[in-house]
C-alpha positions as CSV (number, residue, x, y, z in Angstrom):
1,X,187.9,74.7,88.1
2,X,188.7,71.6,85.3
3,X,190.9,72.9,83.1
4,X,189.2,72.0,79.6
5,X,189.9,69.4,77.2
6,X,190.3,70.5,73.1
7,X,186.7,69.0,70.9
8,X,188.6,66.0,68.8
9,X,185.9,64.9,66.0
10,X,188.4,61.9,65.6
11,X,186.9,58.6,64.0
12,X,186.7,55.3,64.8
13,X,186.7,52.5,62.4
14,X,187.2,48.7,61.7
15,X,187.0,48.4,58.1
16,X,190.4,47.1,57.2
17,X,190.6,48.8,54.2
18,X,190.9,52.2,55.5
19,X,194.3,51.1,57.3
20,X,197.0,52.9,56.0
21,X,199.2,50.7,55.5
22,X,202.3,53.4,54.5
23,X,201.2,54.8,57.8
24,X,201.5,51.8,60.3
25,X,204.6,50.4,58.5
26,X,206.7,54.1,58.7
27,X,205.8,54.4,62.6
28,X,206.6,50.6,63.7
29,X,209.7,50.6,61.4
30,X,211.1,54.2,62.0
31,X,210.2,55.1,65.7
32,X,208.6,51.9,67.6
33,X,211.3,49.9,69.3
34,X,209.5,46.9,69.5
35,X,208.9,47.1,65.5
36,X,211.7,47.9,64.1
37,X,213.0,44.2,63.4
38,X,210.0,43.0,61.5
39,X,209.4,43.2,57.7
40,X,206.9,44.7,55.6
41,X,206.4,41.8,54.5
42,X,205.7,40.5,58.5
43,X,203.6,43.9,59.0
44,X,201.3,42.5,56.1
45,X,201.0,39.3,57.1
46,X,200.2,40.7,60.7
47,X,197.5,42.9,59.1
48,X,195.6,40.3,56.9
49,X,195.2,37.6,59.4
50,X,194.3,39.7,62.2
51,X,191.0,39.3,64.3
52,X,190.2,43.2,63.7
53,X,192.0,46.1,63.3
54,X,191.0,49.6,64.2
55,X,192.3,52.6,62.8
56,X,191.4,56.6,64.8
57,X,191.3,59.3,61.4
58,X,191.3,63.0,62.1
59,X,189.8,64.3,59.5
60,X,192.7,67.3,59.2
61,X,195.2,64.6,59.9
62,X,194.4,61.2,58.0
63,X,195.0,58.1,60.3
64,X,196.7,59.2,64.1
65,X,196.2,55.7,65.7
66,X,196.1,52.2,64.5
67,X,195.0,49.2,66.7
68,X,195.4,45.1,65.7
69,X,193.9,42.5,67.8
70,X,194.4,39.1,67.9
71,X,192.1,36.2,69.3
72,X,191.7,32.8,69.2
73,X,187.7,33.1,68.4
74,X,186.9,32.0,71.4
75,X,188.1,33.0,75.1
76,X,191.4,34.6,74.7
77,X,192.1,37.9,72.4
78,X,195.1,40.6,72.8
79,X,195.1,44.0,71.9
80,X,198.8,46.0,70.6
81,X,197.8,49.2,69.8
82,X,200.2,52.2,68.4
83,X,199.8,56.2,68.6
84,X,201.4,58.0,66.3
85,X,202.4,61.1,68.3
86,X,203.4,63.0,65.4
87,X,200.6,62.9,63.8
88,X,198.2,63.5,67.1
89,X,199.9,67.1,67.9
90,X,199.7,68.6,64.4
């Protein structure tokens, strides 16, 4: 027998203005070893010319996961995508 998986009602959405900003910039400066060199200042520069970001809301948790893409509009696009683990077990 499949052990079974807990019902997350988490959502996903593109609308930039959702993005906790407070959020993203307290995981990538305080527990993200790739992050932890770049400013705010960077971070928001990072977030307004981005080809989408995505953010995942719990609704008992506020934003648990935060997604940026960047693309050239054409052929080529990369994902970096951050969990924020502390925020997913609650």
């Amino acid at each position: 027998m499949r052990p079974s998986l807990p019902v997350v009602n988490d959502e996903i959405d593109d609308n930039p203005q959702r993005i906790d900003v407070d959020v993203v910039w307290g995981f990538l400066s305080q527990h993200a070893y790739w992050g932890t060199w770049r400013t705010r200042d960077d971070l928001l520069r990072q977030l307004t010319t981005a080809w989408r970001v995505v953010g995942c809301f719990r609704p008992s948790n506020g934003m648990v996961g935060f997604a940026r893409a960047v693309s050239d509009g054409v052929a080529i696009a990369y994902l970096a995508a951050s969990a924020f683990a502390s925020r997913i077990t609650r």
